[in-house]
C-alpha positions in Angstrom: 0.0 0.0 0.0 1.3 3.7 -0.7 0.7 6.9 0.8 2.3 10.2 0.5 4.8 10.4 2.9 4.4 13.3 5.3 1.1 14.6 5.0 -0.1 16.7 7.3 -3.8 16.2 7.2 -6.4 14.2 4.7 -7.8 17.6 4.4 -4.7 19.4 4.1 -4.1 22.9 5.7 -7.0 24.1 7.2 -7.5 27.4 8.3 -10.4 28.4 10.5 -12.1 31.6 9.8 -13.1 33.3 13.0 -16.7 34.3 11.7 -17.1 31.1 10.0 -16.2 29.1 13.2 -18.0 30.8 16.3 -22.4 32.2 14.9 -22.5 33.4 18.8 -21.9 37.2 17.9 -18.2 37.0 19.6 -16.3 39.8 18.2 -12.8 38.8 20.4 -11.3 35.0 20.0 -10.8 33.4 22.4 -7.6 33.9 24.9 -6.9 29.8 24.9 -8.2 26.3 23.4 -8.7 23.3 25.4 -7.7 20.5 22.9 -9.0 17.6 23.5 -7.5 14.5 21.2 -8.4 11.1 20.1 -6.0 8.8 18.9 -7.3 5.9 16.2 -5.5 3.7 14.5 -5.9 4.5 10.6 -6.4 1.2 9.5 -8.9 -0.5 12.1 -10.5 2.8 13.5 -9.3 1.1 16.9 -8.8 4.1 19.4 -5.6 3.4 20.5 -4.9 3.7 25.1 -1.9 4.0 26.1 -0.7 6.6 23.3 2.1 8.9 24.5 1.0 12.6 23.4 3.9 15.3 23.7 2.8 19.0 23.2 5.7 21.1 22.4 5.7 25.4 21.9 7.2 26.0 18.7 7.4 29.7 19.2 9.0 29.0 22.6 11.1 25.7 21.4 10.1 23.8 24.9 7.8 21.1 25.6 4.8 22.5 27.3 3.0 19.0 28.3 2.6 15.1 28.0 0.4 13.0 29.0 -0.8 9.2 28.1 -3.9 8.9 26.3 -5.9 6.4 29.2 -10.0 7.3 29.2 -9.8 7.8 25.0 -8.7 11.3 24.9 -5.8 13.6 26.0 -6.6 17.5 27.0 -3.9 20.2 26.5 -4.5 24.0 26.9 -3.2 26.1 24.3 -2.4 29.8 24.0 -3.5 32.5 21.7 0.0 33.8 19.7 1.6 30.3 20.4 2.2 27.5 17.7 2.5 24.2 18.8 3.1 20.6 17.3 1.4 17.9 19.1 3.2 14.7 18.8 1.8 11.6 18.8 4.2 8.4 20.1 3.3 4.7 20.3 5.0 1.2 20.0 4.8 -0.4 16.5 3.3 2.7 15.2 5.0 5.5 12.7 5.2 9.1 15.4 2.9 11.4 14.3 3.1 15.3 14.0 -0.3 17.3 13.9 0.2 21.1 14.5 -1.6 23.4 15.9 -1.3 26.9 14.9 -2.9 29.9 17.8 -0.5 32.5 16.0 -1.3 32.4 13.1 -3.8 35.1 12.5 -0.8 37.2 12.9 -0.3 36.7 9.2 -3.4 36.6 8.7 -6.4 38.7 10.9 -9.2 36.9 8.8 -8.1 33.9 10.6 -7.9 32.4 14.3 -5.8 29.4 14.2 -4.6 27.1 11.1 -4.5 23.4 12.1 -2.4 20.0 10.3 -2.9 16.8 10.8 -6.0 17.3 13.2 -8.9 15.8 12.1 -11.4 18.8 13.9 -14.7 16.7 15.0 -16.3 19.7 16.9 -16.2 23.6 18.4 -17.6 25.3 21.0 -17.2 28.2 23.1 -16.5 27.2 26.8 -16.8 30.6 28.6 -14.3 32.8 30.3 -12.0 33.3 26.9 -11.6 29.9 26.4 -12.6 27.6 22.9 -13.0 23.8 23.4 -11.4 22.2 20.3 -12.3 18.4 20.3 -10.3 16.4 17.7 -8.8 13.2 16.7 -5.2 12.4 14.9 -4.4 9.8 13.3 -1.9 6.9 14.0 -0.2 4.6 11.2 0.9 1.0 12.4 4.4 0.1 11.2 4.3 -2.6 8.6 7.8 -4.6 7.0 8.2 -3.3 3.4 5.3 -0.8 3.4 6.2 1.9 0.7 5.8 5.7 1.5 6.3 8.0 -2.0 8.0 10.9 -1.5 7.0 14.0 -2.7 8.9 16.8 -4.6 12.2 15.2 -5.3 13.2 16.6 -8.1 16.9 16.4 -9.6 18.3 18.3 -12.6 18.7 16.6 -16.1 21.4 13.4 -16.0 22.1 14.5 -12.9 22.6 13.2 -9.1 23.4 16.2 -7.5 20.7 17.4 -4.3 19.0 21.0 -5.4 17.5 22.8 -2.8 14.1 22.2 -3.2 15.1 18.6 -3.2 16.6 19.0 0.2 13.4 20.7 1.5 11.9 17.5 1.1 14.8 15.4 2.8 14.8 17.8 5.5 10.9 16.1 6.0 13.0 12.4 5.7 15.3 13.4 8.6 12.2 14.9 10.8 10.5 11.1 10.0 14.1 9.3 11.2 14.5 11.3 14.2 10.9 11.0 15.2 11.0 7.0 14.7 14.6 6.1 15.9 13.5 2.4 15.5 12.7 1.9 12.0 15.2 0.9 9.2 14.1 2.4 5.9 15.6 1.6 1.8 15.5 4.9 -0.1 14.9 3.9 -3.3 15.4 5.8 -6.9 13.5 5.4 -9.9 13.7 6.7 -13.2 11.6 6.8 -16.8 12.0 4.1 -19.5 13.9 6.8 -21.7 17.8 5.7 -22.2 19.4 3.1 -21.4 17.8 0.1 -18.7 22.1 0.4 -17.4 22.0 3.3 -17.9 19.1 4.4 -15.9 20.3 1.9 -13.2 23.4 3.5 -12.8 22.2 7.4 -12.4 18.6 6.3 -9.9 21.5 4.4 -7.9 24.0 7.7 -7.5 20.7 9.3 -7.0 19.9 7.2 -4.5 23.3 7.3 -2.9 23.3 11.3 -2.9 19.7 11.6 -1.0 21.1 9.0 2.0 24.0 11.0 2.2 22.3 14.1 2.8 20.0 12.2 5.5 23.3 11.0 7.0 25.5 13.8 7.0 22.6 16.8 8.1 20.5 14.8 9.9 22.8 13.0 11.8 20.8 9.7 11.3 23.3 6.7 11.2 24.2 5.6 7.8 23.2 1.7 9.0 19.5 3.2 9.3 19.1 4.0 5.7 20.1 2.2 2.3 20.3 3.3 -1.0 18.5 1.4 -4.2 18.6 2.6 -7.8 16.0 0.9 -9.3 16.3 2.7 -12.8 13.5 1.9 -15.1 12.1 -2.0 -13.4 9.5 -0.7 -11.8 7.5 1.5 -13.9 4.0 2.3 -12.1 2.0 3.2 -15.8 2.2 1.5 -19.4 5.5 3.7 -20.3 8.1 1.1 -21.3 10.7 1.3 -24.1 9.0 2.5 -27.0 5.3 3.3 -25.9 4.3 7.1 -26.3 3.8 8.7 -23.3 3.6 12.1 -22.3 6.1 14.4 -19.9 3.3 13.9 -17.5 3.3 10.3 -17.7 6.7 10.1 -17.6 7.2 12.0 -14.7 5.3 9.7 -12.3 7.8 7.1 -12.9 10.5 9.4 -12.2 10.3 9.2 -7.9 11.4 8.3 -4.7 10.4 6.5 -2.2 10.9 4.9 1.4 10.6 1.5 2.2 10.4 0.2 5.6 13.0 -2.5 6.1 12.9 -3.1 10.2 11.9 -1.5 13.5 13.6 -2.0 17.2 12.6 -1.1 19.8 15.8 -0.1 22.3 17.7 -2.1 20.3 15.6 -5.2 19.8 14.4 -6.3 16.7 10.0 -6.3 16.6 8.2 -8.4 13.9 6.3 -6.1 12.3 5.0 -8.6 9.2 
């Protein structure tokens, strides 16, 4: 099964409108948001006790609470001109990051606060400045050789070298490493059906090769963590083999990268995750 790697949210960025949100007649927002969070598991729709939830200030770059997720939700209190990441940790499942942003109608006054990777299931107005928020995030069980495409990896023509909108993307690879210190992953390289099946083999492999090292040598992650696969032109996901006519477009989706999940221990000892 694939997925985009990385996604914040099914619904993407969304940013709440204060006069969409709140038909009461308030003219201030609110001061603070009591969160309130269920974890699921995205598969089985299984709430999932026992997940660790860390809520950590972005603005201030400190955590600002924990707690385990025991009674089906977990409650944090957020402030207004604050963005947070809430940051969702269990055993045998891929960490998520959800973020809530209480700053960011700073950019924007039209708004009140932008979430990602919240699913919001309702709002109401508590009293006393303060919005109830109730929500639920999403939690992805680790799974041997589960593919994750990644998006945005572009290179330059017959070339292996990382641009910088390439290492935008890898920056998101490291976050994903450093969040999951247990899992093992193959970065693997593909390329079009245009030139040579060697020949294609050859650059997705150096392309391949260049991506881990910029994982390994910014990101700190150890090299044993991540291995490099040029796959060149044997896996093609559409009908574009040597000698069909396709167009750029078609072409292009065979040109990507992706992560493959090789292992996962956990301090140091190896889980079966088949």
């Amino acid at each position: 099964m694939k997925n985009t790697l990385l996604k914040t949210s099914l619904m993407g960025l969304f940013c709440l409108i204060s006069t969409f949100i709140f038909s009461q007649g308030m003219k201030e927002p609110a001061k603070k948001y009591q969160v309130k969070i269920r974890v699921y598991d995205k598969e089985t729709q299984e709430e999932l006790t026992g997940a660790y939830l860390k809520l950590i200030n972005l603005t201030k770059n400190k955590l600002a609470d924990s707690t385990v997720v025991l009674d089906g939700y977990a409650t944090f209190t957020l402030e207004r001109g604050f963005d947070y990441d809430i940051v969702g940790q269990r055993t045998r499942y891929l960490t998520k990051r959800a973020n809530f942003n209480a700053a960011c109608y700073l950019q924007d006054p039209q708004k009140v606060f932008c979430i990602a990777g919240i699913e919001i299931e309702n709002m109401s107005r508590m009293g006393g400045g303060t919005d109830l928020i109730e929500g639920a995030i999403g939690m992805k069980r680790i799974k041997l050789n589960d593919v994750f495409k990644v998006e945005n990896i572009h290179y330059d023509f017959n070339k292996a070298n990382i641009r910088p909108d390439a290492a935008k993307e890898l920056d998101k690879l490291i976050q994903l490493l450093t969040d999951n210190a247990g899992i093992s992953v193959e970065l693997g390289s593909h390329t079009d059906s245009r030139a040579g099946a060697d020949y294609n083999i050859s650059l997705s492999q150096k392309r391949a090769e260049a991506a881990v090292d910029y994982i390994v040598n910014h990101g700190k992650i150890a090299k044993t963590r991540v291995a490099a696969k040029g796959y060149g032109e044997s896996q093609l996901i559409n009908k574009c083999a040597d000698g069909v006519n396709c167009s750029e477009v078609e072409h292009a989706a065979n040109r990507r990268t992706e992560i493959k999940i090789t292992g996962y221990a956990v301090n140091g000892v190896p889980i079966d995750i088949k």
